[in-house]
C-alpha positions, 0 to 999 in steps of 0.5 A, spaced: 688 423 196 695 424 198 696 419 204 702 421 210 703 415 215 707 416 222 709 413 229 707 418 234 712 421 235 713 426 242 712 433 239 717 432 233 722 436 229 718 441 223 720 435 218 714 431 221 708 437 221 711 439 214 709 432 212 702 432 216 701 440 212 702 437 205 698 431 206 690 430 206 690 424 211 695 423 216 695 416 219 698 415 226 702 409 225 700 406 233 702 398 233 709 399 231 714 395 236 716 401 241 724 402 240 728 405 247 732 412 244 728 414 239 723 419 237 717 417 241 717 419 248 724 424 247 726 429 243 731 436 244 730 443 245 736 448 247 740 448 253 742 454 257 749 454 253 746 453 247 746 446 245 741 440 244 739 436 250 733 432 251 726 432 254 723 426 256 716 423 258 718 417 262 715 410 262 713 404 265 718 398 263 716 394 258 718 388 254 721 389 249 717 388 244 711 391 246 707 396 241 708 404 241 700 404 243 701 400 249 706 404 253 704 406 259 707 413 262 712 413 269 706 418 272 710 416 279 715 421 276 714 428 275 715 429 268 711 436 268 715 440 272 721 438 270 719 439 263 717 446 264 724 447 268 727 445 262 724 450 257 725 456 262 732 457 259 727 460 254 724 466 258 728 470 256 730 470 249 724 467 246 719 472 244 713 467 244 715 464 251 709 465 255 705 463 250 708 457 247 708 455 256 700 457 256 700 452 250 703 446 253 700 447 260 694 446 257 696 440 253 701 437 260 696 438 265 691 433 262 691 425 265 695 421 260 696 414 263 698 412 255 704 415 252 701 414 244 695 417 247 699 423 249 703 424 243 697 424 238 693 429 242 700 434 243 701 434 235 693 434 234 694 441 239 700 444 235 696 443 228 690 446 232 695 451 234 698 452 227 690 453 224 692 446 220 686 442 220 688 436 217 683 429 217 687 424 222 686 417 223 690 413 228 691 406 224 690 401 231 682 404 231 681 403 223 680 397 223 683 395 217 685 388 214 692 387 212 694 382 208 701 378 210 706 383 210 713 380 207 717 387 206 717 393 211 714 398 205 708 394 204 706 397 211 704 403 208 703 401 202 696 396 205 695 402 208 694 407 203 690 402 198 685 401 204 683 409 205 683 410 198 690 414 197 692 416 190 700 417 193 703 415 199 708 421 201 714 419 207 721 422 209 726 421 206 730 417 211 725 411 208 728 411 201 732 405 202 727 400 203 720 403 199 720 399 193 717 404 187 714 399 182 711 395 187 707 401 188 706 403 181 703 396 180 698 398 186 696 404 182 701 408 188 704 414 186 710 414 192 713 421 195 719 422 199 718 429 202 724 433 205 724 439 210 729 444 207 728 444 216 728 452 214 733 457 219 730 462 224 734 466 229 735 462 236 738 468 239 745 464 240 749 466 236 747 461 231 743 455 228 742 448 231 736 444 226 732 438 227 730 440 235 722 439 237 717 444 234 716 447 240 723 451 240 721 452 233 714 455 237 718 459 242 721 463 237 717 464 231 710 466 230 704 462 228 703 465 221 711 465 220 711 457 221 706 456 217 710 458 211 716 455 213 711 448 214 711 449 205 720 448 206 720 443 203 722 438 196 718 432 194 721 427 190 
C-alpha cells in the first residue's frame, strides 16, 4: 500500500492531487504547527492581466504556534464574495467557468467555523468531482501512538508503519531531510512524486504553472485533468 501524507493545504496546485491519484491512503497531515504565507489558507489564480495573485480565507489571530486543525476562519469577513469576485476574471475566457462556479458555491456556502476542516471537505470535493475515489483519513482523528520524534522525516515515516503502508510517496520539495535508510531499515519503500505540472491553454497568450487546481478546472475538462493527474516522475 502506497501511503501519501499532507497538511490541507487550500485547493492546491495539481502536484498535490497528483499525489493523492497515485497513492492508495492519503492522510491529512492536521497537527502541524500553522505557518502564516504558506499554502493553507491562500493559494493563486490568474488576474485580469494575466498574472498569479492570491485567494485568500482569512483567519482569526492565533499564537504562533497554533496547530493547522485549530485555526478558526474570519467569518466576520466576507470571504465568499470576494472570491467569487475574484474568479470572474474567467467568465469569459474560461469554458468550464459556470460550472466550475457551481462546483465551488456548492463547497463555499456551507458553515465552516474550522479552516482544516474547509480545506479537507474542498479537496475531498475536487476529487469527487474528478471520480477520484481514494480511501482518506485525517491524522488528528487516527488515534495513532507516535513515538518520540527526533527528525522531521520520522513523522511520516511513524505514520505509514502505523497504517500499514508498504511505500511512503512525498513531493520532492521534502528530499533534503528524508533519510532513505532510515526507511529502508522499517521495511519502507520511499518515493518522491514530481508533477511534470502539464501545459493547458489559459488563453492569455501563455503559460503560468503552479496556480490552485481551480484554474486548472476552469480550463480543461474533467477527463482531460484526470489524464493530466498520471504527469508526473517517481524517484
Amino acid at each position: 500500500m502506497k501511503v501519501g501524507i499532507m497538511q490541507p493545504y487550500f485547493f492546491p496546485y495539481i502536484g498535490y492531487f497528483s499525489l493523492i491519484h497515485y497513492v492508495d491512503k492519503f492522510i491529512f497531515f492536521d497537527t502541524p504547527q500553522y505557518i502564516s504565507h504558506g499554502w493553507v489558507n491562500r493559494n493563486r489564480i490568474l488576474r485580469q492581466n494575466g498574472t498569479p495573485g492570491y485567494i485568500t480565507v482569512p483567519i482569526q489571530k492565533a499564537s504562533q504556534k497554533t496547530a493547522i486543525n485549530e485555526i478558526v476562519i474570519a467569518n466576520n469577513i466576507d470571504w465568499r464574495n470576494k472570491i467569487y469576485g475574484q474568479l470572474t476574471v474567467y467568465r469569459r475566457k474560461a469554458p468550464y467557468y459556470e460550472e466550475v462556479m457551481s462546483f465551488l458555491h456548492a463547497v463555499f456556502d456551507e458553515e465552516y467555523n474550522n479552516l482544516s476542516d474547509f480545506n479537507i471537505k474542498s479537496i475531498k470535493s475536487v476529487c469527487s468531482y474528478l471520480g477520484i475515489k481514494k480511501d482518506f483519513d485525517v491524522f488528528s482523528q487516527m488515534k495513532i501512538n507516535v513515538p518520540c520524534i527526533n527528525e522531521p522525516d520520522e513523522w511520516a515515516l511513524y505514520i505509514t508503519k502505523a497504517v500499514g503502508g508498504e511505500s511512503y510517496v512525498n513531493p520532492p520539495g521534502g528530499q533534503t531531510f528524508f533519510r532513505r535508510n532510515k526507511y529502508k531499515e522499517q521495511n519502507i519503500n520511499l518515493e518522491f512524486l514530481q508533477s511534470n505540472c502539464p501545459v493547458y491553454i489559459q488563453r492569455i497568450g501563455y503559460f503560468v504553472p503552479g496556480l490552485s487546481i481551480i484554474d486548472v478546472m476552469m480550463f480543461c475538462e474533467k477527463k482531460e485533468i484526470v489524464n493530466m493527474l498520471n504527469d508526473f516522475k517517481i524517484f
